[in-house]
Each structure stands twice: as C-alpha cells, then as structure tokens.
C-alpha positions as CSV (number, residue, x, y, z in Angstrom):
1,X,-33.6,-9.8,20.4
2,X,-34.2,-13.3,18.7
3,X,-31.6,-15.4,20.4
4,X,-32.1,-17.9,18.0
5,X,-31.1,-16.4,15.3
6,X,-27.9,-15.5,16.2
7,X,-24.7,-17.1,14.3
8,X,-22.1,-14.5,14.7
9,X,-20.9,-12.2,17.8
10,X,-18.9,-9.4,17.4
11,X,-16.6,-8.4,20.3
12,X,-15.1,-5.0,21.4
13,X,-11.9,-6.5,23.4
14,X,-10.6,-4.4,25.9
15,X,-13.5,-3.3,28.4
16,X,-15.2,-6.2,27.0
17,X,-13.1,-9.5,26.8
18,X,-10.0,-8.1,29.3
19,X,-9.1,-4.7,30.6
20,X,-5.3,-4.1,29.9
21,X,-3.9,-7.7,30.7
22,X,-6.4,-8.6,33.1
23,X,-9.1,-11.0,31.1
24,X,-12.6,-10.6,32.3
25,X,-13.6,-14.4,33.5
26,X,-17.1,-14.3,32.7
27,X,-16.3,-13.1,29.1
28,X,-13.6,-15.5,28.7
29,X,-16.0,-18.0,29.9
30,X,-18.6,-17.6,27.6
31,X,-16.1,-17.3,25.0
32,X,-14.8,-21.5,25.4
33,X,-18.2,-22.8,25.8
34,X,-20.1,-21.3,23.0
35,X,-16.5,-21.2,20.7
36,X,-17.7,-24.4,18.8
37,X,-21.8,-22.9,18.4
38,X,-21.0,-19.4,17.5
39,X,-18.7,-17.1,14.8
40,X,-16.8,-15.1,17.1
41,X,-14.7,-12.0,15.7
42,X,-12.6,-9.6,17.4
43,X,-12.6,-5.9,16.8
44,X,-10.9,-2.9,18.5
45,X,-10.2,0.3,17.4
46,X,-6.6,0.3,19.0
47,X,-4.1,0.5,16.2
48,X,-1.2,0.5,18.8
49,X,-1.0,-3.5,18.3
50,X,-1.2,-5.7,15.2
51,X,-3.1,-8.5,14.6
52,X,-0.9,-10.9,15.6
53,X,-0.3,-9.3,18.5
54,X,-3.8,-9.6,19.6
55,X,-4.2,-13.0,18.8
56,X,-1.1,-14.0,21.0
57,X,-2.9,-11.9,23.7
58,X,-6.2,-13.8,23.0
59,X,-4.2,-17.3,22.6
60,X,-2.8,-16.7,26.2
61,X,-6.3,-16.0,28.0
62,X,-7.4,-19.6,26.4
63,X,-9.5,-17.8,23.7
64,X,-8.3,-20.1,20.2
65,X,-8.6,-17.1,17.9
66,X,-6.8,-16.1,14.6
67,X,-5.9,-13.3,12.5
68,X,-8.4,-14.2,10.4
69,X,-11.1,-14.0,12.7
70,X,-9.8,-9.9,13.7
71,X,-11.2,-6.6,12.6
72,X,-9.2,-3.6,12.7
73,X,-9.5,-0.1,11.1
74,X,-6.4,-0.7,9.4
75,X,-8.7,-2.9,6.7
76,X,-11.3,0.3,5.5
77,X,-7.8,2.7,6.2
78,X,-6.0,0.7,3.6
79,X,-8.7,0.0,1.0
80,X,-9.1,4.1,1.3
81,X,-5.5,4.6,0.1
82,X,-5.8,2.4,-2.4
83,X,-9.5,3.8,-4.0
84,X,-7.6,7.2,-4.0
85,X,-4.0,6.1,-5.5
86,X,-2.1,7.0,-2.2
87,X,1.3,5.2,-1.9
88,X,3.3,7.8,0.0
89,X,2.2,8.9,3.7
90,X,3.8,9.9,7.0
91,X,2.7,7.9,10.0
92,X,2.0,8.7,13.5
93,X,2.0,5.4,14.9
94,X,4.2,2.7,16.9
95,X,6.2,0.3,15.1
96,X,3.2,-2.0,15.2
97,X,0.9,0.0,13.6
98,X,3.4,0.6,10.9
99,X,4.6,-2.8,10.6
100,X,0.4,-4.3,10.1
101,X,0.2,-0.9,7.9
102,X,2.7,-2.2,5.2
103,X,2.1,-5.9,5.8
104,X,-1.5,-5.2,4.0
105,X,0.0,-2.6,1.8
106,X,3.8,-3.8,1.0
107,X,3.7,-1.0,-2.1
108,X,3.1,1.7,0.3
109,X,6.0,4.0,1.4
110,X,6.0,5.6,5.2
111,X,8.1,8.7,4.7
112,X,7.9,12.8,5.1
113,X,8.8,13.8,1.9
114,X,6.2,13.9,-0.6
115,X,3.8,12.7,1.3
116,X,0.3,12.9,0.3
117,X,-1.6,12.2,3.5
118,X,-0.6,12.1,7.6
119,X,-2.4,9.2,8.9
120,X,-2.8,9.2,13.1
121,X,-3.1,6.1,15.0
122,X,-3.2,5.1,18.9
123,X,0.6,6.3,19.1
124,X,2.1,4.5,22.4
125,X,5.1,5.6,21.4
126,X,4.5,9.2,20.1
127,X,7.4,11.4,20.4
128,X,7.8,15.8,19.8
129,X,9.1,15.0,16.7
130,X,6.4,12.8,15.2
131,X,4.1,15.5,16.0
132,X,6.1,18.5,14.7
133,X,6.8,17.1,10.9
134,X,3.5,16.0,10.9
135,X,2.3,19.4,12.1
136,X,4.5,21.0,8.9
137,X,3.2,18.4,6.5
138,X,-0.8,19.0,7.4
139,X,0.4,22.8,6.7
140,X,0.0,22.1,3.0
141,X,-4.3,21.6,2.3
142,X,-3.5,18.7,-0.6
143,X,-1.7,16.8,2.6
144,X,-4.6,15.1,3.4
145,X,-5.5,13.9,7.4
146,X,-6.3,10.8,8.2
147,X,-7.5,9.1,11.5
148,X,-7.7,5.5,12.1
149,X,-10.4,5.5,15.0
150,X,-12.4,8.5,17.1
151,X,-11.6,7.5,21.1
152,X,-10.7,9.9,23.3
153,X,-9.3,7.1,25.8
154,X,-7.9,4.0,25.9
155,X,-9.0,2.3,28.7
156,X,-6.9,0.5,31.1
157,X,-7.0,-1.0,35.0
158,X,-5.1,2.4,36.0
159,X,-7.6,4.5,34.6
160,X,-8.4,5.8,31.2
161,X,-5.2,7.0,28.7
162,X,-5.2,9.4,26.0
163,X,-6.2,7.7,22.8
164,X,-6.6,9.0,18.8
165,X,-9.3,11.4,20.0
166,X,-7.4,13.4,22.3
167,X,-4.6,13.7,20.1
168,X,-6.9,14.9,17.4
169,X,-7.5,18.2,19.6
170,X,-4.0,18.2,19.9
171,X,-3.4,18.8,16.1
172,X,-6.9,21.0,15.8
173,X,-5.5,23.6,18.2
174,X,-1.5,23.4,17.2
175,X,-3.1,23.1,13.4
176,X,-6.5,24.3,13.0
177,X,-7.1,21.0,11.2
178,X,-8.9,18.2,11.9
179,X,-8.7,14.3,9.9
180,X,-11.0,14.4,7.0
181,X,-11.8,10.7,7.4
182,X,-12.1,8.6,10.5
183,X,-11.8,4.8,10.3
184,X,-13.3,2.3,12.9
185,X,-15.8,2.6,15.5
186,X,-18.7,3.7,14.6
187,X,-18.2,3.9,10.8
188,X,-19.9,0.2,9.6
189,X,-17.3,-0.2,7.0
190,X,-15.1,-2.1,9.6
191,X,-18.0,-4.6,9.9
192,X,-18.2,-4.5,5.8
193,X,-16.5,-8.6,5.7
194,X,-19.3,-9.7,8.2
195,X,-22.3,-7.7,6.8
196,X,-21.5,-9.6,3.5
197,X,-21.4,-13.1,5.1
198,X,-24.0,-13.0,7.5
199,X,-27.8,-11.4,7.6
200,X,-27.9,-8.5,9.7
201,X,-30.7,-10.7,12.1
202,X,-27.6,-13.0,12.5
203,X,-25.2,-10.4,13.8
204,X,-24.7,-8.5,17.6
205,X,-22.2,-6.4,18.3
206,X,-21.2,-6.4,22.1
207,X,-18.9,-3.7,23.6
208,X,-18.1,-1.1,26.5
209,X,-18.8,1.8,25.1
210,X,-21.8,3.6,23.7
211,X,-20.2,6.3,21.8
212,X,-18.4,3.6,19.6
213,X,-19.7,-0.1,19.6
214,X,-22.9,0.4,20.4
215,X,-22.6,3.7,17.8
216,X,-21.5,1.0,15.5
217,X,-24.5,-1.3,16.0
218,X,-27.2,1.1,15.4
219,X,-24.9,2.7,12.2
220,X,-24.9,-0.9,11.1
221,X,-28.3,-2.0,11.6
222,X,-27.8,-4.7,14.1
223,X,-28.7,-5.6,17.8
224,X,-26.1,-4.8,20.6
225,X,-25.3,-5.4,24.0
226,X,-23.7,-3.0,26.2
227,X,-21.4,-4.9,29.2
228,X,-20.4,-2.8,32.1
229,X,-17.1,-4.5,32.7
230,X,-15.1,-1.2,31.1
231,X,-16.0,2.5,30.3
232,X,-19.7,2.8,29.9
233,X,-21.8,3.3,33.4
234,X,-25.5,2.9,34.3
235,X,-25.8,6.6,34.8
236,X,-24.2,7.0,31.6
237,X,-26.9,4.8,29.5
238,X,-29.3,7.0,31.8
239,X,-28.4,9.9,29.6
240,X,-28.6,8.2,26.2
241,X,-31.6,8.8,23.9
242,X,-30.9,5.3,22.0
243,X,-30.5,2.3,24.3
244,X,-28.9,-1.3,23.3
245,X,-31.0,-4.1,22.3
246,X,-28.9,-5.7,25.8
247,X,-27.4,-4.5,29.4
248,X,-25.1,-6.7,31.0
249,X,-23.0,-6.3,33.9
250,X,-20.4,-8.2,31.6
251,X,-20.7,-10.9,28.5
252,X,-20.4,-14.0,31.3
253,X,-24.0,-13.1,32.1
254,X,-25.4,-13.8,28.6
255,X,-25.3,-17.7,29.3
256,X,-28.6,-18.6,30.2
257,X,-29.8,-16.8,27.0
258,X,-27.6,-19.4,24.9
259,X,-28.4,-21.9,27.1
C-alpha cells in the first residue's frame, strides 16, 4: 500500500471506531491527530440510527464529524425507489430508520396498504406485528423485498445481537422469500460519492469485518485494513482466501505509517 497516496479513509464505526458506547482510544486517537491531513467518512450498515444520531455519538467521543461526512445504505436504498417510481412501502424499521427514510425522501409514504415493496432494516424495535403484515404483504410476488444491509449480527460489548441477516432467515423460512436487493456492505454503490471524488489509489476502507468491509474494498477496487478491535479474529483471516492490503490489532496502530 502507498501510504503516500492516501487522501481519504473510510471507516466501519462500531468494531472499528467504538464498540457499543465504548470508543476504542487508539481509533479515536488516530482520528484527532490526522483529522486536519486526511478525508475521513463514516459508514455503517446499521440503519437502527440516523445520521444525526451518529454524529452526536461521534461529536461526544471528541471525533468533529458531520452528516455530511456519513455513509449509510439509506443513500443507494432511496435512489433505488426513486429509479423504479416507488412512493408507497411498508417498513420494518425503528422510528429512526423511518424518520432518516422520509427526511431523504419526504414524497415517500410508509404504510401497508398498497404497498409496493417491504423494506427491512436493523429493527431495534421490531415487534410480532411488524413482522406478520409484512409477512402478508411479501405474500403477493409484485410486493417487492428489500434489505438495507446483509449482517447477521450487530456487534456489541455483550456479545453479538441479531442484525438484518438473521432476520432475513426469519422471513425465508416463515415466507419462502428472500430481499431481491441488498443495500450496504459489500455492494460499492454506498462508496459511489467517494469513488466519484477521489482516485481509487486515494481511498482505504478500514473495518472489523471481512465478510462486509473488507468485502467492500475488494468489490470496490481499493486497499483495506482489517482491525481486530470487533468481530473479525486472526483464525478467522486464517481461513480467508483474499487477505487485506492491512492487519491491525486496531486503527491506533496505523500511526507510524502516517507518521
């Protein structure tokens, strides 16, 4: 990896800047002291909190970001409805996701009847009844199915907790459908504002998790580096046919290569 060349740093957050509430010091470190040298952007796959709510998160840790500087897969999710003329869907999401949902789309209507796809986010507050209209709607094969992100988990300093993933074998076994399009991590189209902006040499994308940032890196076309400070273990890279361009124990130990 050319060091040198490097203008703009992705970052997974949590596993990789904090794990739950808990920030990681050597990420938040590295973060302050490189904040006027570097583009930093945020970008998670967790639709369970909007933008703003990350950057109040990220505000609180000492980290100066902005909504402008986030990346969620609510962006590629809502230029999707858009592209296909859909202004009427049923969500499975928290009142965040809904509220970011219809703050990018304010023509968009969130309601059961007549509606033309089911979209299924990180639901923290998912209830029996969410999932049973929903189960009706995807019934009918015009409804379509859409996921915002692929994790199984959501990671967090009690352990892991079921994420978009797992509830998408939920809905394949009580269903026998599963989304038709996936949004996020690994799909490049979440990185589409940056691979515009920047030369892919300029670019690395550093995360916790191979099957999703570092996925997204190689799907993308740019370097990665792979910090053990969340979900992804040393034996686990042992079993992975495509390495990143970077290991680290966690992003604190990247100094002495900006040095």
């Amino acid at each position: 990896m050319d060091w040198s060349q490097k203008r703009c740093v992705v970052l997974d957050m949590d596993g990789t800047v904090y794990l739950g509430h808990i920030p990681i010091e050597g990420a938040v470190s590295f973060i302050q002291k490189h904040w006027n040298s570097l583009d930093f952007y945020f970008l998670s796959n967790n639709t369970s909190k909007s933008p703003l709510t990350y950057v109040d998160k990220l505000n609180g840790m000492g980290i100066a970001a902005r909504q402008d500087l986030l990346l969620s897969p609510v962006t590629p999710l809502v230029d999707f409805l858009r592209e296909r003329g859909i202004t009427r869907v049923y969500p499975v999401g928290n009142a965040d996701f809904q509220r970011d949902l219809q703050g990018r789309m304010p023509e968009l209507q969130l309601v059961e009847q007549g509606a033309q796809a089911v979209v299924l986010a990180y639901d923290t507050e998912l209830t029996y009844h969410k999932l049973a209209r929903s189960a009706v709607l995807l019934q009918d094969s015009s409804v379509l199915f859409l996921a915002t992100h692929p994790d199984l988990v959501c990671p967090s300093p009690e352990g892991p907790l079921p994420d978009v993933g797992s509830f998408i074998s939920l809905y394949a076994t009580a269903t026998g459908r599963k989304p038709q399009y996936i949004f996020g991590k690994p799909d490049p189209a979440v990185l589409a504002p940056l691979l515009a902006r920047y030369r892919k040499e300029e670019i690395v994308m550093v995360g916790d998790r191979l099957s999703t940032d570092m996925q997204l890196a190689r799907n993308a076309g740019i370097d990665s580096i792979l910090v053990l400070s969340g979900e992804a273990t040393r034996n686990d890279l042992s079993r992975e046919e495509h390495q990143p361009t970077l290991v680290l124990e966690d992003l604190g130990h990247a100094d002495k290569n900006w040095a």
